[in-house]
Backbone bond lengths (Angstrom), bond angles and torsions (degrees), N, CA, C in turn:
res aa  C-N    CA-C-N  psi(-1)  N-CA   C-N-CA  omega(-1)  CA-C   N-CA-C  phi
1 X - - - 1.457 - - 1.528 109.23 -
2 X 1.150 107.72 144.22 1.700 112.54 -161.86 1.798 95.11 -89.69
3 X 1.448 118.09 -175.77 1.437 106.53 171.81 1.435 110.93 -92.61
4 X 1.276 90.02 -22.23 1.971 85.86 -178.07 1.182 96.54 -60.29
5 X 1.299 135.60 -57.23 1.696 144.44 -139.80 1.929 90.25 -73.01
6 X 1.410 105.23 -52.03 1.444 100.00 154.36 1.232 156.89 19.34
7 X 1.742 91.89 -95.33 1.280 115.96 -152.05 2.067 75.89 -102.48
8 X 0.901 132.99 -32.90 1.632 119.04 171.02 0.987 118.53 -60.73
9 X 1.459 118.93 -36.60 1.206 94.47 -178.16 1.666 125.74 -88.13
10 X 1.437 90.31 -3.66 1.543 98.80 161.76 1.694 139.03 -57.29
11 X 1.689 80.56 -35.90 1.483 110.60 -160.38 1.321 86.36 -76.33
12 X 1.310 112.68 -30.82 1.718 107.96 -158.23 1.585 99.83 -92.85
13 X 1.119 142.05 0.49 1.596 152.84 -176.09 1.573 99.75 -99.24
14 X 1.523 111.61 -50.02 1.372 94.57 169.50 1.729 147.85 -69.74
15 X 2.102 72.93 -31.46 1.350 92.11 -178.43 1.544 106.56 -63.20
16 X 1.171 132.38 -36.07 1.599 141.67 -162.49 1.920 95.66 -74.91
17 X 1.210 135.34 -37.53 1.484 150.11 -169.92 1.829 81.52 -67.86
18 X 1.463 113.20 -81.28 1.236 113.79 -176.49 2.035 124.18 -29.88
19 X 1.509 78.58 -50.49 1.127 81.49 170.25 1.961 144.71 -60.74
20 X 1.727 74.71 -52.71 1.402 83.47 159.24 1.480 133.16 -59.12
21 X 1.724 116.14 -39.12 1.343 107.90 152.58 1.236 148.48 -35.82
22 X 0.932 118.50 -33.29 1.816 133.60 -168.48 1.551 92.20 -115.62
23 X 1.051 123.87 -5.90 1.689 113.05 148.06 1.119 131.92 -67.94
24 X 1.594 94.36 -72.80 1.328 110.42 169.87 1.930 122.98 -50.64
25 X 1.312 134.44 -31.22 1.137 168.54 177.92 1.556 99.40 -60.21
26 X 1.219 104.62 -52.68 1.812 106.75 169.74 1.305 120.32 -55.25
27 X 1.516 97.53 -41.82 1.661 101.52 -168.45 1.248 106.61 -52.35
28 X 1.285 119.93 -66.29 1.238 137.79 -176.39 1.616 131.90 -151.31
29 X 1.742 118.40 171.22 0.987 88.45 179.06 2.015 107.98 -114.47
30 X 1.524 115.74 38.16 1.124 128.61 166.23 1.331 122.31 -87.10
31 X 1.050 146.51 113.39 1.932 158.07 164.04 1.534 94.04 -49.27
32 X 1.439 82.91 140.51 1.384 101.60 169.86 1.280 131.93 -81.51
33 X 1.755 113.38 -51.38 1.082 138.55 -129.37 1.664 100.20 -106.48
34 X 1.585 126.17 94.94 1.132 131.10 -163.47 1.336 122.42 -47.45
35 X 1.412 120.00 -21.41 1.711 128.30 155.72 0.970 139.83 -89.36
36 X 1.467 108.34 13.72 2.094 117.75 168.75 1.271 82.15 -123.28
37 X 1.530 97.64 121.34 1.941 125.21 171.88 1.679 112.27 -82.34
38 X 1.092 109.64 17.31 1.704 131.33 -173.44 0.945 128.91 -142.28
39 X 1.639 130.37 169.65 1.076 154.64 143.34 1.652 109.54 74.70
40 X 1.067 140.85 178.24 1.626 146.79 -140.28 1.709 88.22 -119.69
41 X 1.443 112.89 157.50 1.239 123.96 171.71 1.547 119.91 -34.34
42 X 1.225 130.12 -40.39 1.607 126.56 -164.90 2.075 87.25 -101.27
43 X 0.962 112.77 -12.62 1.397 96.20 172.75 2.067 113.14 -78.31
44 X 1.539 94.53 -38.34 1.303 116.95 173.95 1.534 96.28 -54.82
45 X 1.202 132.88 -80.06 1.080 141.90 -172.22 1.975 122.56 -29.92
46 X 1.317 88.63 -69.88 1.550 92.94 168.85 1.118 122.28 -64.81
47 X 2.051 135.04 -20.43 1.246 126.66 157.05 1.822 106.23 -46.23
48 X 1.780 110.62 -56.84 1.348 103.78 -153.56 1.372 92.34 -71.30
49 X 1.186 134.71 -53.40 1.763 111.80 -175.79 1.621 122.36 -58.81
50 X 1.193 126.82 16.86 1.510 140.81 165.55 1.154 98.09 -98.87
51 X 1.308 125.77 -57.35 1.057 107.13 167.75 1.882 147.55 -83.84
52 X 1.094 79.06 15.66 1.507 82.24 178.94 1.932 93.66 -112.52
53 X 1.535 113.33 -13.40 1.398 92.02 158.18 1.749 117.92 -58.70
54 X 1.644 91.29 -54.48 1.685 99.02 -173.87 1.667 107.51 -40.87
55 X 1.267 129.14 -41.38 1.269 136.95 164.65 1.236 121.78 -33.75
56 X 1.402 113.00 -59.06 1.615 113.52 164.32 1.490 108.84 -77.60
57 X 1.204 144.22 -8.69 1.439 104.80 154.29 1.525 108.73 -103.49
58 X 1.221 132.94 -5.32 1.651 104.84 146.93 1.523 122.14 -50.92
59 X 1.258 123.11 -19.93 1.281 125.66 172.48 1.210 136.10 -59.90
60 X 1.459 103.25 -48.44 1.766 128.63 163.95 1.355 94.78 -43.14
61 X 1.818 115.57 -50.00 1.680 97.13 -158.28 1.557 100.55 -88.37
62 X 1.307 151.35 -33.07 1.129 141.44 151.14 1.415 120.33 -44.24
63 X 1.222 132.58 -32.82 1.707 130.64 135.94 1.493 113.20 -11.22
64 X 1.416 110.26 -80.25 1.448 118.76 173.27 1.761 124.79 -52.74
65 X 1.311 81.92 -21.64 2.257 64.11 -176.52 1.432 88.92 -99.51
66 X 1.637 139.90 2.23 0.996 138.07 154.65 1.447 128.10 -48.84
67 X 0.971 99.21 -58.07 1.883 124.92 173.84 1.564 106.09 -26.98
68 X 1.171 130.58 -55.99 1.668 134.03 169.60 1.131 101.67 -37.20
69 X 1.655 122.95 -71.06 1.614 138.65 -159.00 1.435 89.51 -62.08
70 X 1.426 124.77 -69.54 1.645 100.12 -177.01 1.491 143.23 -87.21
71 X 1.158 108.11 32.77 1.286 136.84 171.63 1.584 117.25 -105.47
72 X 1.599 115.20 -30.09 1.455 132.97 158.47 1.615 95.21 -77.22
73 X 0.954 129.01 -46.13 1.801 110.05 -163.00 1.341 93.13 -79.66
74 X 1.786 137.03 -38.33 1.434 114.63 173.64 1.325 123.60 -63.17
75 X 1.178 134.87 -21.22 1.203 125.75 166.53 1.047 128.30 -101.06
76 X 1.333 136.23 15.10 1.542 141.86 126.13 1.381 103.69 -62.34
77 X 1.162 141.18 -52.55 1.539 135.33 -142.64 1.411 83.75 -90.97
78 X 1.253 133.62 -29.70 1.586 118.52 177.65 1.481 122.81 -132.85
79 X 1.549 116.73 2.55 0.666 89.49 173.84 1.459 153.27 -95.16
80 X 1.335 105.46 14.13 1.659 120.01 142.61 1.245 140.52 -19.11
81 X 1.394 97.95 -37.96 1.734 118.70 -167.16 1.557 109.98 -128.23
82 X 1.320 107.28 -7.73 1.817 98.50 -177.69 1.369 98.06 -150.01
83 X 1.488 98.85 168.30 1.465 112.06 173.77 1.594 116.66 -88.30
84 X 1.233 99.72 -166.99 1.598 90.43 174.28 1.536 108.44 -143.61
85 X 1.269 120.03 133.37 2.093 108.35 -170.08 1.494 99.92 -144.09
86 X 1.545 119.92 173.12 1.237 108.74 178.10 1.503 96.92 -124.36
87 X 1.603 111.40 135.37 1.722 105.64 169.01 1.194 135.57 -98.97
88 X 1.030 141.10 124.98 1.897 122.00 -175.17 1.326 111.62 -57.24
89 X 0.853 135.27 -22.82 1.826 133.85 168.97 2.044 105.46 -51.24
90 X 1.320 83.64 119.14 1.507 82.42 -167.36 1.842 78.43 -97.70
91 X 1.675 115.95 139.65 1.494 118.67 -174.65 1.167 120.76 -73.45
92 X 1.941 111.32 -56.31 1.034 85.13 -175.02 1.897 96.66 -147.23
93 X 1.376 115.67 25.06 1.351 117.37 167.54 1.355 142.34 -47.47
94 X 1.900 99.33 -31.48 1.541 107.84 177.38 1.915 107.01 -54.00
95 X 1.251 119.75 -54.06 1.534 149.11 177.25 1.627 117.68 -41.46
96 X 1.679 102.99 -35.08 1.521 108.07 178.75 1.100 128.02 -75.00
97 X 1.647 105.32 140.87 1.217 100.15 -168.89 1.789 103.62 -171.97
98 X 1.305 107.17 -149.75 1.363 118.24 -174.53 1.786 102.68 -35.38
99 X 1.126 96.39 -78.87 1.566 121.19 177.90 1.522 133.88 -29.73
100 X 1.490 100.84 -24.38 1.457 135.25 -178.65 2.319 97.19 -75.25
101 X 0.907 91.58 -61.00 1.486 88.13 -175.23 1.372 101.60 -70.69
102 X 2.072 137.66 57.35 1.537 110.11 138.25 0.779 92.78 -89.29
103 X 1.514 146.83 -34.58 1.788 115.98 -154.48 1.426 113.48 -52.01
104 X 1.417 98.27 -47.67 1.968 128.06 -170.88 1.396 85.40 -56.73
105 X 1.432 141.27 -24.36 1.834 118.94 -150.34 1.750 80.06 -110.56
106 X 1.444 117.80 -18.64 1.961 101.07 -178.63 1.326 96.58 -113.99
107 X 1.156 132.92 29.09 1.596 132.35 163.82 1.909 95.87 -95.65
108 X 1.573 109.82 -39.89 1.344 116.24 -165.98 1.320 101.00 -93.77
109 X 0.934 132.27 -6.72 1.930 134.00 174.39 1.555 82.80 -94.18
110 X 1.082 125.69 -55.85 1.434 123.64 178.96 1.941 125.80 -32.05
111 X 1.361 96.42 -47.08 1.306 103.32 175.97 1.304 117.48 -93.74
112 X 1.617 121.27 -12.05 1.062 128.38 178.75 1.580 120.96 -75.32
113 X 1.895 94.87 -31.91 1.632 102.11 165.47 1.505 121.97 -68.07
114 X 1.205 116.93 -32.92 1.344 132.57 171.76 1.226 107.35 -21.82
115 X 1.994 96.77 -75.43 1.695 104.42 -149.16 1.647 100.87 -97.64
116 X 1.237 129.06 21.88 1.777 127.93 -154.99 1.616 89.34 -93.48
117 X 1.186 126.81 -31.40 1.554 131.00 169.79 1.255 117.16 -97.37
118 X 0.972 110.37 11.24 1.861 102.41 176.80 1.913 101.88 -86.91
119 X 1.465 95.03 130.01 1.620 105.83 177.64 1.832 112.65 -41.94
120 X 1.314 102.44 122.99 0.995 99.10 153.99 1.964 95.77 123.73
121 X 1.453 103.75 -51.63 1.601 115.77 -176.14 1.337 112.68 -56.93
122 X 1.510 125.10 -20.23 1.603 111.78 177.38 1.510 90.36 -71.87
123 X 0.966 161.98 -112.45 1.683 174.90 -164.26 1.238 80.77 -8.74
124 X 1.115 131.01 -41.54 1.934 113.96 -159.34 2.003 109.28 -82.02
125 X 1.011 86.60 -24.74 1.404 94.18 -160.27 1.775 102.22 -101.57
126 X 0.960 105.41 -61.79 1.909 130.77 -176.52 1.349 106.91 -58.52
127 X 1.369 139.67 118.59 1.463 124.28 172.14 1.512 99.43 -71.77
128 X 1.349 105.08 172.26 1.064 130.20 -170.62 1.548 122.81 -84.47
129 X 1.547 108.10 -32.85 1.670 117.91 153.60 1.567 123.92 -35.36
130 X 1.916 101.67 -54.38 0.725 132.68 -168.93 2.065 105.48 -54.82
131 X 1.402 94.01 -60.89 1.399 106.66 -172.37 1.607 117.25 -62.98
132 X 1.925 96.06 -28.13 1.352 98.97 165.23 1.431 135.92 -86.51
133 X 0.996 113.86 23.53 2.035 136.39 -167.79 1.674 108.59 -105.90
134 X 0.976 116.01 171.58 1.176 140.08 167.59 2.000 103.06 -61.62
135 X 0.763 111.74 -32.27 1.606 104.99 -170.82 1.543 113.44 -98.51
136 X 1.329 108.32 24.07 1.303 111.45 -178.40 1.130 121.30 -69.78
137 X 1.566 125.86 -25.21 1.152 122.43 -163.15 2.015 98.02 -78.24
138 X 1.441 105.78 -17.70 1.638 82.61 173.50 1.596 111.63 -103.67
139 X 1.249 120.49 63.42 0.951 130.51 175.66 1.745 117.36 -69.35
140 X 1.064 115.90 -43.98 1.513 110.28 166.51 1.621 114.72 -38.97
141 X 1.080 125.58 -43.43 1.286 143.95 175.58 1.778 116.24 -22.11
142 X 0.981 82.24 -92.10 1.995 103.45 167.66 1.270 98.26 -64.40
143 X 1.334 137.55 -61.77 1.468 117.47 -178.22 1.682 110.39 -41.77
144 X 1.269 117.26 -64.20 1.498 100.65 173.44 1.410 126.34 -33.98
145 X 1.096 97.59 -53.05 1.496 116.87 -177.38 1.687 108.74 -46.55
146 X 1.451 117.15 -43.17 1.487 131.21 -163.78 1.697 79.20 -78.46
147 X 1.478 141.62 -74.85 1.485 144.47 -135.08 1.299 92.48 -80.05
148 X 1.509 123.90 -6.84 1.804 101.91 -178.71 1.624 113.48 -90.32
149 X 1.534 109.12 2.58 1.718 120.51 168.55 1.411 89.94 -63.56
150 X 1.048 121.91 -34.57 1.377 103.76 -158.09 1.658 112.98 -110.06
151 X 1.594 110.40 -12.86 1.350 101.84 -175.98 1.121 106.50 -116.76
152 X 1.108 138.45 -9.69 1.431 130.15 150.25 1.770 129.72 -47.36
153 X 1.304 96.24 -35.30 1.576 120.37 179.80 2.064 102.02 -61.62
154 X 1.343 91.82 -51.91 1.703 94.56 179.91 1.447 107.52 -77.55
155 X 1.054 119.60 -46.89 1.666 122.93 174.30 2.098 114.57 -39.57
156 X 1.229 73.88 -46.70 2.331 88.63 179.07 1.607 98.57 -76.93
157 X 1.583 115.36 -50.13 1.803 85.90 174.04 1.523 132.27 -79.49
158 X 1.619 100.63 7.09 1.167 95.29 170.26 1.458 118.77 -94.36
159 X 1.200 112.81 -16.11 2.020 117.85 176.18 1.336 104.68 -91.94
160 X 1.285 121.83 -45.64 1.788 140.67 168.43 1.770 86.12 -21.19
161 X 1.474 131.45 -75.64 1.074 129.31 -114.01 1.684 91.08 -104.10
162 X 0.962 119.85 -0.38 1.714 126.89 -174.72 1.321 91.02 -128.72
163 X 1.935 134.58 17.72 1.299 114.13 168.41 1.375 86.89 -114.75
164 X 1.343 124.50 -19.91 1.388 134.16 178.52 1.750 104.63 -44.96
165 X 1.707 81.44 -87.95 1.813 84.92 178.44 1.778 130.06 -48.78
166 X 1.607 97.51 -25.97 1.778 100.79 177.39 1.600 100.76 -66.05
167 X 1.480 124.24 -23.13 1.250 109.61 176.92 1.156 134.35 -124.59
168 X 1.289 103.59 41.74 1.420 132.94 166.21 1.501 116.26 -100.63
169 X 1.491 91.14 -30.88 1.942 90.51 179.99 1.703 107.21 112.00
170 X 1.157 103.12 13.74 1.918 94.86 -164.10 1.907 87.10 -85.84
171 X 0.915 84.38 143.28 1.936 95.75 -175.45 1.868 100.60 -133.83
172 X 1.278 96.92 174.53 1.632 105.08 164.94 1.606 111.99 -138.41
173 X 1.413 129.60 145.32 1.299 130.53 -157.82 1.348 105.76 -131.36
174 X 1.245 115.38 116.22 1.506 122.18 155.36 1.904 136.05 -71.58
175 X 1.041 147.64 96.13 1.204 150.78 -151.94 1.047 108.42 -114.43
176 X 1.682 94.29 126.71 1.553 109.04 164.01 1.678 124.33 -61.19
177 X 1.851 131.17 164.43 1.035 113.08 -158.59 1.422 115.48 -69.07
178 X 1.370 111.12 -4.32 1.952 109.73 -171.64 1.684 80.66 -109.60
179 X 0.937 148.96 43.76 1.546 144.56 103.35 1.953 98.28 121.95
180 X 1.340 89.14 8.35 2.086 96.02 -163.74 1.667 84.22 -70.17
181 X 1.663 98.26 149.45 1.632 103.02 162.36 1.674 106.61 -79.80
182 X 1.681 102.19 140.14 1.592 105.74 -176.44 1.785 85.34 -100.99
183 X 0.861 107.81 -42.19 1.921 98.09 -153.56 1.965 100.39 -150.62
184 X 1.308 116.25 121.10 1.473 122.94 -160.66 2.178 82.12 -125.10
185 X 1.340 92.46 147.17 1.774 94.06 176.31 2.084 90.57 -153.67
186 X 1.132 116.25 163.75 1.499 110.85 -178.65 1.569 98.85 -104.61
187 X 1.099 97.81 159.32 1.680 108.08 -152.53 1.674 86.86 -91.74
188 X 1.380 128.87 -36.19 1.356 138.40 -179.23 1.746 90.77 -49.84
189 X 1.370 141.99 -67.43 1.011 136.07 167.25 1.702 128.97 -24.85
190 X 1.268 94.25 -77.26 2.129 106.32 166.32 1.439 79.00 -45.61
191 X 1.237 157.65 -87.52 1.901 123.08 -127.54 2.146 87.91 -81.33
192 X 1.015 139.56 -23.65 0.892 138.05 166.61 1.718 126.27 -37.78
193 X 1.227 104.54 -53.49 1.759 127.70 161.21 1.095 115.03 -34.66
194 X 1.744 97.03 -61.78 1.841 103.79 -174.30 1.707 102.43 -64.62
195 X 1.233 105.29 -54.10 1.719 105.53 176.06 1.342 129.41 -0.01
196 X 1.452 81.87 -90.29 1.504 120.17 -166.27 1.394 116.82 -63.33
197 X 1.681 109.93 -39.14 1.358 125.06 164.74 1.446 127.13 -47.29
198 X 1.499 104.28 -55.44 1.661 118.50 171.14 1.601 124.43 -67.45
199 X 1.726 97.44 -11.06 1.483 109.19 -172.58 1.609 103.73 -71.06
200 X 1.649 88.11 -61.70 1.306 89.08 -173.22 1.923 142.44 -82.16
201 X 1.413 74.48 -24.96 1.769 101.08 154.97 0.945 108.60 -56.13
202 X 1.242 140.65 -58.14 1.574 140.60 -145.52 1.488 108.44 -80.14
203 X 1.504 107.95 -44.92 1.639 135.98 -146.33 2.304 82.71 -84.99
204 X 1.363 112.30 -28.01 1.762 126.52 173.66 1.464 89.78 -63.16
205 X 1.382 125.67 -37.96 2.045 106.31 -134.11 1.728 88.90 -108.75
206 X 1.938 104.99 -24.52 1.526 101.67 176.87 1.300 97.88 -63.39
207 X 1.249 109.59 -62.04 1.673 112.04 -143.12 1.518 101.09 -75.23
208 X 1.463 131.47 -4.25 1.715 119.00 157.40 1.735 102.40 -80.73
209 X 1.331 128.42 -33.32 1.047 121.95 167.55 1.675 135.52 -47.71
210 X 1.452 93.79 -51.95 1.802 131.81 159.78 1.849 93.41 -38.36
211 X 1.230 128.98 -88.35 0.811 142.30 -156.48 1.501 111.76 -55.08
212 X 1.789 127.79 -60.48 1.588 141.86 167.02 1.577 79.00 -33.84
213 X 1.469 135.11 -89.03 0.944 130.04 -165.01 1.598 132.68 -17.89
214 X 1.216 97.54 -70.13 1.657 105.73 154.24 1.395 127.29 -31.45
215 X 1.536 102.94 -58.26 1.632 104.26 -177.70 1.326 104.33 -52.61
216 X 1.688 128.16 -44.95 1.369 127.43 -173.19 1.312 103.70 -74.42
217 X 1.175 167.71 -45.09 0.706 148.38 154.35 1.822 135.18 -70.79
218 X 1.266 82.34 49.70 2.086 85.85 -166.69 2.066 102.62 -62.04
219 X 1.136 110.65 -30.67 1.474 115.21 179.27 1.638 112.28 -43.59
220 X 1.107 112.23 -43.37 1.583 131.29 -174.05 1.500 141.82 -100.40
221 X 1.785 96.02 -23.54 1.717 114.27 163.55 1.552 90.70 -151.83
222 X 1.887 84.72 129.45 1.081 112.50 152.04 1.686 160.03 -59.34
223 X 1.693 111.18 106.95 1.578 126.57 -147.92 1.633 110.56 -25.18
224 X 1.583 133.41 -25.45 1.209 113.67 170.00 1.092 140.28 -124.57
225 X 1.728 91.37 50.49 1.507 118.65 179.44 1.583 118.35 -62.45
226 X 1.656 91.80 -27.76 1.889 105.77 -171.63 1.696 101.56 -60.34
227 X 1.697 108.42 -44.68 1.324 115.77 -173.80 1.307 151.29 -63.02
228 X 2.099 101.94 -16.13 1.246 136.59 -175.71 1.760 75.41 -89.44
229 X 1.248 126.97 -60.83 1.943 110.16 -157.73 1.646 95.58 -31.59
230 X 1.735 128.66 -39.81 1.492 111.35 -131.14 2.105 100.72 -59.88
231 X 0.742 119.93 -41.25 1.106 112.84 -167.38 1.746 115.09 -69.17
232 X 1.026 123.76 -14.71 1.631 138.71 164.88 1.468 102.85 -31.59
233 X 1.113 138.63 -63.18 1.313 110.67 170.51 1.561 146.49 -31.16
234 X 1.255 106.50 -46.42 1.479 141.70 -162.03 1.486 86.00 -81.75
235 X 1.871 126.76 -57.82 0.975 106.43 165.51 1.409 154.19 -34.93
236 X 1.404 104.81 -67.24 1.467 127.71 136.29 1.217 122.34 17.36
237 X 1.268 110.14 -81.96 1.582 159.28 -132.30 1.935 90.89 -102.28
238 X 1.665 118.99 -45.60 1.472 113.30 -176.65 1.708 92.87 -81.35
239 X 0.963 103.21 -41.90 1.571 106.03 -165.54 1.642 108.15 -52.46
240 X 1.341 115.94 -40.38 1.694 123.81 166.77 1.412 127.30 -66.27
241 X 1.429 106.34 9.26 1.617 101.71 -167.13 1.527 90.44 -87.55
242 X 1.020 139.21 -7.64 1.865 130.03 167.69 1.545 87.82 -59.46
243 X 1.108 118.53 -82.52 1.342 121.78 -167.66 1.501 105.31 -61.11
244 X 1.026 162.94 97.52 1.402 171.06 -51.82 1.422 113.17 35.13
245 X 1.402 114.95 -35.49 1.848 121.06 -176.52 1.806 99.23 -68.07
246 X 1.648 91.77 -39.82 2.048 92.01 -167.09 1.230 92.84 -82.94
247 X 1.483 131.91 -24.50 1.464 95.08 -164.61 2.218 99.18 -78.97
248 X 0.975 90.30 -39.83 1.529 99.49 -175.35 1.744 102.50 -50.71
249 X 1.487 120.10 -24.58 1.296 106.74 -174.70 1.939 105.30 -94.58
250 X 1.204 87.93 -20.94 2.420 90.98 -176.84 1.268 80.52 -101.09
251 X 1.016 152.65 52.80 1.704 135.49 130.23 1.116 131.10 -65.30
252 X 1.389 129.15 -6.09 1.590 112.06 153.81 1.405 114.91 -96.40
253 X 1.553 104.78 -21.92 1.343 109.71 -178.07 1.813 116.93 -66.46
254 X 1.316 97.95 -9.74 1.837 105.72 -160.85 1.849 90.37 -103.39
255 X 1.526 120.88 -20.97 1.470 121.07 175.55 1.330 93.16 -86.90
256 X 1.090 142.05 -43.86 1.705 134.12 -175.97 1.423 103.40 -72.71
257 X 1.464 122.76 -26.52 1.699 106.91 166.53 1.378 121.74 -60.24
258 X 1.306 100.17 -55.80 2.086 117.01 -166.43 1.152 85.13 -80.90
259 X 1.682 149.44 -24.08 1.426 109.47 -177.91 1.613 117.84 -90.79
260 X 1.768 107.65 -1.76 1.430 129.70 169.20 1.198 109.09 -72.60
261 X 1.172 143.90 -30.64 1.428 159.25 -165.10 1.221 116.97 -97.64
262 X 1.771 120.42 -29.95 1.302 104.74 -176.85 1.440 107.11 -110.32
263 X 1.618 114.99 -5.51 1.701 109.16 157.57 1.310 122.00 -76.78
264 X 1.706 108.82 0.95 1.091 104.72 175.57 1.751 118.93 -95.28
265 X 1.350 101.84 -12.63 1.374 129.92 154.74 1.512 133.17 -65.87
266 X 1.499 102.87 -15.48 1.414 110.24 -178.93 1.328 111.17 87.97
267 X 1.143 122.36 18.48 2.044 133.53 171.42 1.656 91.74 -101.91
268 X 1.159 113.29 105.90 1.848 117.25 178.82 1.507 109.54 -142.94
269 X 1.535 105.87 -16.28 1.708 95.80 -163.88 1.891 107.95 -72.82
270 X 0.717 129.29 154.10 1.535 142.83 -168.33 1.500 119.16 -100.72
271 X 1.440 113.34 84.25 1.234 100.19 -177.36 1.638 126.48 -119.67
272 X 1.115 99.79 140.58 1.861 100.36 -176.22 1.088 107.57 -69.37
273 X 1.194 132.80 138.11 1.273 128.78 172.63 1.318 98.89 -117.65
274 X 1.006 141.31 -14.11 1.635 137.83 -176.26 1.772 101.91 -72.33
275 X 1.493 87.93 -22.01 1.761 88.12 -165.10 1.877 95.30 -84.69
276 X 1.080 100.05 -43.28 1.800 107.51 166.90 1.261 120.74 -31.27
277 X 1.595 88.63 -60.68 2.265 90.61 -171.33 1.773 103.54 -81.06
278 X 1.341 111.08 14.47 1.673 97.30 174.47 1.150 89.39 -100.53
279 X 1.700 137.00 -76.62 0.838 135.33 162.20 1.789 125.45 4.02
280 X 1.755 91.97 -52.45 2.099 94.86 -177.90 1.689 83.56 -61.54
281 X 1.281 129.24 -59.61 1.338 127.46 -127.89 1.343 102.16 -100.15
282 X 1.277 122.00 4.13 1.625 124.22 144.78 1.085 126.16 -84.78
């Protein structure tokens, strides 16, 4: 990452905090967030999006002690049928970046829809000012807001740890019967599939769920509560650019981990793959 590319996206993490303050700050001057004993809504606010950055980079590092677990589930889940090698072609790390964390931001809206109706979590999460005000009826609101400290954090070590190995080079190899590789794919990818799939699938089946919900309860949250979520991604997604800065800055250090880890696994053989796709394409 260059410094210009940097220092914007810095500018633009703060600027969005700022922003969000003097938004939120308008609304009112009641806190949401049932575990800050202080300060007015946009003060509430910019604690929980600090912390739900810090969330995504606890994630990065639970990413990493991940890397074992899915490096054991790829070679059970395949390794029956393929080998296992490491390539110097890093796939697709040069490219990552901001943009890379929506799946991670609708895997974590994803789980956040889950638990925002489960008995008991409005009181846990929502202060009680809050619930007692005039703005109660968008109470789902800030509750999301409160559960994405926490589900964003699991959402990043779960993509973290299959962006790890995709860019380290760990692949899996299929062989013809005189032992030639026919077809090599990176295993960081296959856990990628499942990912991305469940991200966005899932984040469809909450948020029609999210919504039925609403209708049944129209007495208590207000009908265009569904409509304020749409931009939650994008949020998400600014709020992670701390964690986008570290991963972009431990990137050799995170290929010298997973490629320490999987010779220690017995994944050692060395394979070119650059020499592969000329080969396909001759």
């Amino acid at each position: 990452m260059t410094n210009r590319g940097l220092w914007i996206q810095l500018i633009t993490f703060v600027a969005f905090l700022g922003i969000m303050f003097v938004m939120f700050s308008m609304a009112g001057e009641i806190g949401f967030a049932a575990f800050i004993p202080f300060g007015n809504m946009g003060a509430h606010a910019d604690i929980v999006f600090v912390l739900t950055s810090m969330s995504a980079i606890v994630g990065i590092g639970l990413g990493m002690i991940f890397v074992p677990v899915y490096l054991s589930l790829g070679k059970l889940a395949l390794g029956k049928l393929k080998t296992f090698g490491i390539s110097d072609v890093n796939i697709e790390s040069k490219n990552r970046g901001f943009r890379a964390f929506f799946f991670p931001a609708l895997m974590a809206i994803n789980f956040a829809l889950l638990f925002v109706f489960t008995p008991g979590v409005r009181e846990l999460v929502v202060s009680a000012s809050f619930l007692s005000s005039p703005m109660v009826e968008s109470w789902p609101i800030p509750a999301l807001f409160v559960l994405l400290v926490l589900t964003v954090g699991v959402a990043v070590a779960f993509f973290s740890a299959a962006w790890f190995i995709l860019d380290s080079g760990i692949i899996y190899v299929s062989r013809n019967d005189s032992g030639e590789p026919i077809e090599m794919r990176p295993m960081g990818g296959w856990f990628m599939g499942f990912l991305k799939g469940y991200a966005g699938i899932g984040v469809v089946f909450a948020f029609y769920s999210f919504v039925i919900e609403i209708m049944s309860s129209s007495a208590t949250v207000h009908w265009s509560v569904p409509a304020l979520l749409l931009p939650l991604p994008i949020i998400v997604m600014i709020l992670a650019i701390p964690a986008v800065i570290l991963m972009k800055s431990t990137h050799q250090r995170q290929i010298q981990f997973v490629r320490g880890v999987a010779r220690r696994m017995g994944i050692k053989e060395k394979i070119d793959l650059a020499v592969h796709r000329s080969s396909e394409s001759g």
